[in-house]
MOPAC internal coordinates of N, CA, C and O (Angstrom, degrees):
PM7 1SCF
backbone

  N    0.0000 0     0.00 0     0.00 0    0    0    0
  C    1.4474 1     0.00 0     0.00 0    1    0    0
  C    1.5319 1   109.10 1     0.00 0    2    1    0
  O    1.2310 1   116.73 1   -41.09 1    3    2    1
  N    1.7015 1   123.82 1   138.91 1    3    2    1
  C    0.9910 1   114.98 1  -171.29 1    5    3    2
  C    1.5678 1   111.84 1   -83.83 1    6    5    3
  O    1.2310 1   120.22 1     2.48 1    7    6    5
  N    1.4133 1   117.19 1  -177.52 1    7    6    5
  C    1.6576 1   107.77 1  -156.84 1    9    7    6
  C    1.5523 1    79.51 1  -137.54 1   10    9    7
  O    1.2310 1   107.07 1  -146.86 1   11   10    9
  N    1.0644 1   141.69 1    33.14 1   11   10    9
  C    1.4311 1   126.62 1  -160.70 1   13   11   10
  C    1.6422 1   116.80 1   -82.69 1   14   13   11
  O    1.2310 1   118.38 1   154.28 1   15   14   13
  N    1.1351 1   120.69 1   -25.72 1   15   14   13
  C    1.2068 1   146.83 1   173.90 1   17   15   14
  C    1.8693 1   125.27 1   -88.07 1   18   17   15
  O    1.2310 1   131.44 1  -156.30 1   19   18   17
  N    2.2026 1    95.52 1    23.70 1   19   18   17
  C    1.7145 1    97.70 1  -178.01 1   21   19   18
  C    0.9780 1    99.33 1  -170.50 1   22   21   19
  O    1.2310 1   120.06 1   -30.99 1   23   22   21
  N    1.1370 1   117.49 1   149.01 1   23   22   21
  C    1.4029 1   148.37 1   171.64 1   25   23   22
  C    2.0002 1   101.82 1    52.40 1   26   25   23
  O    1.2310 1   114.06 1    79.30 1   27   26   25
  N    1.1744 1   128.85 1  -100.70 1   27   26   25
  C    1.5176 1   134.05 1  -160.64 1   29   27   26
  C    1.2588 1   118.75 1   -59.08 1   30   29   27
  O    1.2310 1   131.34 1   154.12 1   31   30   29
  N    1.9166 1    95.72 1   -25.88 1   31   30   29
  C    1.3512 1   103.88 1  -146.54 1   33   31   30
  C    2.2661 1    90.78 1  -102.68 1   34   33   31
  O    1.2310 1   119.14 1  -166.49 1   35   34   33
  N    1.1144 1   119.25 1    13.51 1   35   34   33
  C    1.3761 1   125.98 1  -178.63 1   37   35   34
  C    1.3765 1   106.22 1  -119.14 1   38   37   35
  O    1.2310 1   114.96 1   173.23 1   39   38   37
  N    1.7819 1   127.16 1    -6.77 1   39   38   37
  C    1.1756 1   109.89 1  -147.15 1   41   39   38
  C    1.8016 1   106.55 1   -95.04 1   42   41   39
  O    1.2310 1   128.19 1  -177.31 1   43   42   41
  N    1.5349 1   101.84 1     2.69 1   43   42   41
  C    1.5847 1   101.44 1   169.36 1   45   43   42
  C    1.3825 1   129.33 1  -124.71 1   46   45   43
  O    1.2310 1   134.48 1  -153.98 1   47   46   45
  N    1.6707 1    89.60 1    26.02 1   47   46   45
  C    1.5292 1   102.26 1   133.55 1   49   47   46
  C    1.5486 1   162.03 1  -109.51 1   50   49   47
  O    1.2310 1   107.64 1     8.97 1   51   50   49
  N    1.0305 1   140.66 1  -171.03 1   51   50   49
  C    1.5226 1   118.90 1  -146.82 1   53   51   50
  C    1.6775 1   100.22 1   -85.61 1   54   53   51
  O    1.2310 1   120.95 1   -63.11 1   55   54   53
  N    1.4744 1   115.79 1   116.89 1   55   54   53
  C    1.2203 1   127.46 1   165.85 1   57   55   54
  C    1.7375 1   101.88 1    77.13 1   58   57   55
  O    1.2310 1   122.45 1  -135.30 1   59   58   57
  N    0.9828 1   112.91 1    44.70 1   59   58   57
  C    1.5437 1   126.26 1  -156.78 1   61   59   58
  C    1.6405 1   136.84 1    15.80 1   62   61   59
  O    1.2310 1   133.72 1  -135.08 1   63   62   61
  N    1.4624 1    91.09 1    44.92 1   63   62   61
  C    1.3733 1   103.21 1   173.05 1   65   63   62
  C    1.8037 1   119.81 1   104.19 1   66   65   63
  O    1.2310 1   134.13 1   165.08 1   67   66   65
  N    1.8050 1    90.28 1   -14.92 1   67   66   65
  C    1.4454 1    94.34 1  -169.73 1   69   67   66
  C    1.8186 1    97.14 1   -89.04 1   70   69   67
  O    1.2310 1   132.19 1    -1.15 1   71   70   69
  N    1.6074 1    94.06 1   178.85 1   71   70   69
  C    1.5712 1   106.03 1   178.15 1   73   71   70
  C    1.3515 1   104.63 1   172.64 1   74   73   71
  O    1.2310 1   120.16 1    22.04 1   75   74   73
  N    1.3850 1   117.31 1  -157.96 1   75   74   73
  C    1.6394 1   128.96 1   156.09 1   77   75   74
  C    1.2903 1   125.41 1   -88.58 1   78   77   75
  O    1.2310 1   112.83 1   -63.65 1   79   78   77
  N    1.4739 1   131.14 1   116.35 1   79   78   77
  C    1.5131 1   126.75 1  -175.21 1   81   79   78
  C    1.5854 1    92.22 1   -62.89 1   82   81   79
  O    1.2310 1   124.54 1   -43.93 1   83   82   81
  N    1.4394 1   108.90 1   136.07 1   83   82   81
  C    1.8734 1   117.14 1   151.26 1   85   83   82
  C    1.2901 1   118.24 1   -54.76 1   86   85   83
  O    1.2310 1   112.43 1   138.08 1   87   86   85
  N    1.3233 1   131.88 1   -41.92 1   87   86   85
  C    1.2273 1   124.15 1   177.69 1   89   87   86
  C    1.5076 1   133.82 1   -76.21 1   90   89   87
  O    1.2310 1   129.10 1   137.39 1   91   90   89
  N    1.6572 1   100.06 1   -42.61 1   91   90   89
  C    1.1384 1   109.18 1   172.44 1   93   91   90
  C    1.5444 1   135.14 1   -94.27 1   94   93   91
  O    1.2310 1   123.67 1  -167.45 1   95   94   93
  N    1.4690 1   110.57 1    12.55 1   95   94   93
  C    1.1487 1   114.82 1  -138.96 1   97   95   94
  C    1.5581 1   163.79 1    42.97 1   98   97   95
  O    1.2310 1   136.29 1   171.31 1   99   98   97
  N    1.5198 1    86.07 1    -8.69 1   99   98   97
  C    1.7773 1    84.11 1  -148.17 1  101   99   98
  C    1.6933 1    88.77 1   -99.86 1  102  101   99
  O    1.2310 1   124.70 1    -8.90 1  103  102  101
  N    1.1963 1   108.58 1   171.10 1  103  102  101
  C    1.5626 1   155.57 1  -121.97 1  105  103  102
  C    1.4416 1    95.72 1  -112.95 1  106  105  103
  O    1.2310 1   116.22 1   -46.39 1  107  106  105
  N    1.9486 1   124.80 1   133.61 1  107  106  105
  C    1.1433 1   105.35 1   140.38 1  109  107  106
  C    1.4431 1    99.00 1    68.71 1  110  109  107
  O    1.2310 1   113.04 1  -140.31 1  111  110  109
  N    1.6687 1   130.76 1    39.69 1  111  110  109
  C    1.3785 1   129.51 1   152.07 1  113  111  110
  C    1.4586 1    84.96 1  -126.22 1  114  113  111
  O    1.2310 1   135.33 1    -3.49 1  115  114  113
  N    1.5703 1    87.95 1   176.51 1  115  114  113
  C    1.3079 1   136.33 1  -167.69 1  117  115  114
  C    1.5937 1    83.86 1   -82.93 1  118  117  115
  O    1.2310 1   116.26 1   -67.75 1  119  118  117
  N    1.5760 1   124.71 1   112.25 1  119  118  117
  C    1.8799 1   118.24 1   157.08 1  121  119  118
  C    1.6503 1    92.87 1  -119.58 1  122  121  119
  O    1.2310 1   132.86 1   -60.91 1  123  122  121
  N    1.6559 1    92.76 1   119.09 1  123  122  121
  C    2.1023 1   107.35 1  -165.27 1  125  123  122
  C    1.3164 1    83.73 1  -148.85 1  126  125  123
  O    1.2310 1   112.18 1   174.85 1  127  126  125
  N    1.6205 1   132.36 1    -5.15 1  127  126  125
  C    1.8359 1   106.13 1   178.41 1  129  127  126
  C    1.3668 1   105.44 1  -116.27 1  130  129  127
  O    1.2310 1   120.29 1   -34.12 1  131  130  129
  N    1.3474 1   117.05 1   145.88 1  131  130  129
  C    1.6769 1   121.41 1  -169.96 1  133  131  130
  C    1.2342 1   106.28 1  -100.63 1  134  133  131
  O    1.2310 1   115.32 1   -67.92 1  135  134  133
  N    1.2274 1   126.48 1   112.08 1  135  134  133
  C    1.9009 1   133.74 1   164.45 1  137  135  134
  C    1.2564 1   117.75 1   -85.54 1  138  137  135
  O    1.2310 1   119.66 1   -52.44 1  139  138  137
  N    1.2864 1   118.25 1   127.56 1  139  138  137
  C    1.9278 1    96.36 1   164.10 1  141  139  138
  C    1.7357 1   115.94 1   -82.36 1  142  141  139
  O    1.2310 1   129.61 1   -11.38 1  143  142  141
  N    1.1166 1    99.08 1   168.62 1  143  142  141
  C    2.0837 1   106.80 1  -154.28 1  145  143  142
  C    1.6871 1    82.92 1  -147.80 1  146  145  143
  O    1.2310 1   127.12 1  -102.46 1  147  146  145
  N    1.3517 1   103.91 1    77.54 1  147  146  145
  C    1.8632 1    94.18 1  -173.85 1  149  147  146
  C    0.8761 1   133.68 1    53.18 1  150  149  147
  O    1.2310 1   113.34 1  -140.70 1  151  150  149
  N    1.3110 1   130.20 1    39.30 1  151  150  149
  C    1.0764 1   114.47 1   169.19 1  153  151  150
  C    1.8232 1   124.80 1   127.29 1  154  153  151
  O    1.2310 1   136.08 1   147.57 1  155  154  153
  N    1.7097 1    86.48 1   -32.43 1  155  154  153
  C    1.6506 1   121.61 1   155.04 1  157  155  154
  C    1.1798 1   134.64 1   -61.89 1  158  157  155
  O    1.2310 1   113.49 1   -28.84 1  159  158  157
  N    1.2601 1   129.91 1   151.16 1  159  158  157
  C    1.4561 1   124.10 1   163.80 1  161  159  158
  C    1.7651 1   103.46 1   -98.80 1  162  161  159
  O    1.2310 1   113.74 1   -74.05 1  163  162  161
  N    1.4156 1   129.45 1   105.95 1  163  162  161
  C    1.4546 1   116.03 1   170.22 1  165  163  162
  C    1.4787 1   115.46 1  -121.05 1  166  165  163
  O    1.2310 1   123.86 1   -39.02 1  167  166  165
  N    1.4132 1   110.20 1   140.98 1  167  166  165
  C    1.0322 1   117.12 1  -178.99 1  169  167  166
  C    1.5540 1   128.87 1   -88.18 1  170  169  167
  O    1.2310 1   122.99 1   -59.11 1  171  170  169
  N    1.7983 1   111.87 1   120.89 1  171  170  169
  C    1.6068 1    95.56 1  -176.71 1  173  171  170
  C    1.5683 1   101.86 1  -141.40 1  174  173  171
  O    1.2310 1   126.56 1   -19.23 1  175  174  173
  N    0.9395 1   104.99 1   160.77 1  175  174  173
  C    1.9525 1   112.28 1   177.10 1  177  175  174
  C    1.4685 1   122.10 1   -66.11 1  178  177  175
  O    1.2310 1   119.21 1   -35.55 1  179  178  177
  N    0.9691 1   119.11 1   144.45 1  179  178  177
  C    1.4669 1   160.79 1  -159.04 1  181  179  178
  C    1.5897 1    96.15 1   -32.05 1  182  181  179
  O    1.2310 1   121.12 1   117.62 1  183  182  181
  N    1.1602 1   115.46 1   -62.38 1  183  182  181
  C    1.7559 1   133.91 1  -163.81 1  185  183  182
  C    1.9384 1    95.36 1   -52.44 1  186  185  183
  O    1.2310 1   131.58 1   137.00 1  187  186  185
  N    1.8045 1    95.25 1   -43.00 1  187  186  185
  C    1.6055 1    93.64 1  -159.35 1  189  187  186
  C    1.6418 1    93.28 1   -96.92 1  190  189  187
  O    1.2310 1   108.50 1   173.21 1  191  190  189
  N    1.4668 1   139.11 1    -6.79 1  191  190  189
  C    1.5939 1   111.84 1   162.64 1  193  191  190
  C    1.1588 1   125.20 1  -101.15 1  194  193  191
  O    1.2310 1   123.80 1  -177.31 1  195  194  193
  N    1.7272 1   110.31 1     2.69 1  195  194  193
  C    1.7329 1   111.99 1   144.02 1  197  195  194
  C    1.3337 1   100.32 1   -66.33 1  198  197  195
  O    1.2310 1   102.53 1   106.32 1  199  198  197
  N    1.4740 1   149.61 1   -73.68 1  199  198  197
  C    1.1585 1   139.06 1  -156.38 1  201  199  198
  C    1.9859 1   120.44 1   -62.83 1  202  201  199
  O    1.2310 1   126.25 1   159.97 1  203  202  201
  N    1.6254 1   105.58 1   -20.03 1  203  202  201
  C    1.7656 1   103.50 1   167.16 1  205  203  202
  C    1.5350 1    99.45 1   -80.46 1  206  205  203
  O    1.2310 1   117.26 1   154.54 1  207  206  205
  N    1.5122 1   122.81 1   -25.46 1  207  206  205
  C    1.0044 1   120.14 1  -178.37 1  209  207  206
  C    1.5928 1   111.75 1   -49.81 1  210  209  207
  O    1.2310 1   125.97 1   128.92 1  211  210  209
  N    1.3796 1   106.14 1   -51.08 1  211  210  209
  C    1.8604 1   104.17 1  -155.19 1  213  211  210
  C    1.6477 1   100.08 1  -121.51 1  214  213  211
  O    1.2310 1   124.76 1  -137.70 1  215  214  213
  N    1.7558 1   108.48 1    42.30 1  215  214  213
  C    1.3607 1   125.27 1   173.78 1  217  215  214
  C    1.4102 1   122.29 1    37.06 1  218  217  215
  O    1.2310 1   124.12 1  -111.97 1  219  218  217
  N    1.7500 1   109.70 1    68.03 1  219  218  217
  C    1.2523 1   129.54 1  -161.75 1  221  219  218
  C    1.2381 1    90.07 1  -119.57 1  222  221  219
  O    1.2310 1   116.87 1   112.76 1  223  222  221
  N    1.1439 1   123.56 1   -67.24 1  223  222  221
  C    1.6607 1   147.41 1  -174.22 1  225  223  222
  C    1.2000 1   121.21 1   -90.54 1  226  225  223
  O    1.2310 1   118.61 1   -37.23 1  227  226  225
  N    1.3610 1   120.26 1   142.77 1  227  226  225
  C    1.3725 1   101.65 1   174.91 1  229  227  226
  C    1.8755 1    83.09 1  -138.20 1  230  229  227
  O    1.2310 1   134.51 1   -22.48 1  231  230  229
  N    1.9217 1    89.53 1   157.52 1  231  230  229
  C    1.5295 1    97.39 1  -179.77 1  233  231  230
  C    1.8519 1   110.20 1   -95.02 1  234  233  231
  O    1.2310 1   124.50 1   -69.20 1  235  234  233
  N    1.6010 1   108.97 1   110.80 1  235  234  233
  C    1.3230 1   109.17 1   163.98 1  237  235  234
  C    1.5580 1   122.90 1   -85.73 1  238  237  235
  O    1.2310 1   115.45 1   -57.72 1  239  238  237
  N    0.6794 1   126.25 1   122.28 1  239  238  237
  C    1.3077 1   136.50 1  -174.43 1  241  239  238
  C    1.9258 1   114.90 1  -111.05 1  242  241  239
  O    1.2310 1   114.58 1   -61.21 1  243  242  241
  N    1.1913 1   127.87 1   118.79 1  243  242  241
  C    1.2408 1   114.02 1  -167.28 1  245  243  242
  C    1.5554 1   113.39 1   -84.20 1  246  245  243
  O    1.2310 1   127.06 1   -47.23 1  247  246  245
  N    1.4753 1   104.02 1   132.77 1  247  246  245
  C    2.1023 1   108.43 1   178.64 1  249  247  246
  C    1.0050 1   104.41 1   -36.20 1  250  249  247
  O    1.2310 1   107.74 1   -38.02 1  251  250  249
  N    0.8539 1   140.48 1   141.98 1  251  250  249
  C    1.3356 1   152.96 1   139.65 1  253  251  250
  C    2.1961 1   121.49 1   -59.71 1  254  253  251
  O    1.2310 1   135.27 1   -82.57 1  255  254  253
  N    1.0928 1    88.06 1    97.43 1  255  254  253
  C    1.9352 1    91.91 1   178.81 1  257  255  254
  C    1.1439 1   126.03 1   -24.21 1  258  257  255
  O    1.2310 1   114.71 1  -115.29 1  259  258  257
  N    1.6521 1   127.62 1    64.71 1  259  258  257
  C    1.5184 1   108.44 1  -166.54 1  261  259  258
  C    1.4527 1    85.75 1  -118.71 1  262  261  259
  O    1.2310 1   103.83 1   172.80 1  263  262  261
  N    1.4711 1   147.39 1    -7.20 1  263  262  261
  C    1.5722 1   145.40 1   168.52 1  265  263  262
  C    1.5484 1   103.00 1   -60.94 1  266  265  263
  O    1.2310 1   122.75 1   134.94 1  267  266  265
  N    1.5265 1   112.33 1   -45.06 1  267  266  265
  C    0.9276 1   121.73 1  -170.10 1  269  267  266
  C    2.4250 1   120.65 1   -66.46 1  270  269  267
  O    1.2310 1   129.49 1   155.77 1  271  270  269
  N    1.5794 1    99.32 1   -24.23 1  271  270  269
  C    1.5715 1   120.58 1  -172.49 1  273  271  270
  C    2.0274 1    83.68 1   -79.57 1  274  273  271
  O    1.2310 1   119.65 1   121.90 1  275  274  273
  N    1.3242 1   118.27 1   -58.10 1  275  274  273
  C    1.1431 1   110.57 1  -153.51 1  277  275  274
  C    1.4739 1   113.44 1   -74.76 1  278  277  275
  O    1.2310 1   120.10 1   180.00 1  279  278  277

């Protein structure tokens, strides 16, 4: 079984992998699975890409103001 998602295999990334999930908010998880968000690659934890997985969750992501520059 692969281990890719613990211990050796996180340690050369930034702050070792942890942060704030986008979707779920919360604090101080592990964000190691990649979703696309339109078009994006975003990264969120485990709990919430089983749940985009089996259409529980969905990833909002906020527009970005570019109607607003032109």
């Amino acid at each position: 079984m692969a281990k890719n998602h613990r211990g050796k295999g996180i340690r050369d990334q930034y702050n070792h992998g942890r942060g704030e999930c986008p979707v779920c908010k919360r604090s101080s998880v592990k964000i190691l699975y990649e979703q696309d968000a339109g078009g994006k690659k975003v990264k969120v934890c485990k709990t919430c890409k089983a749940a985009i997985k089996n259409g529980t969750k969905s990833i909002d992501i906020p527009v970005e103001e570019t109607a607003a520059a032109e």
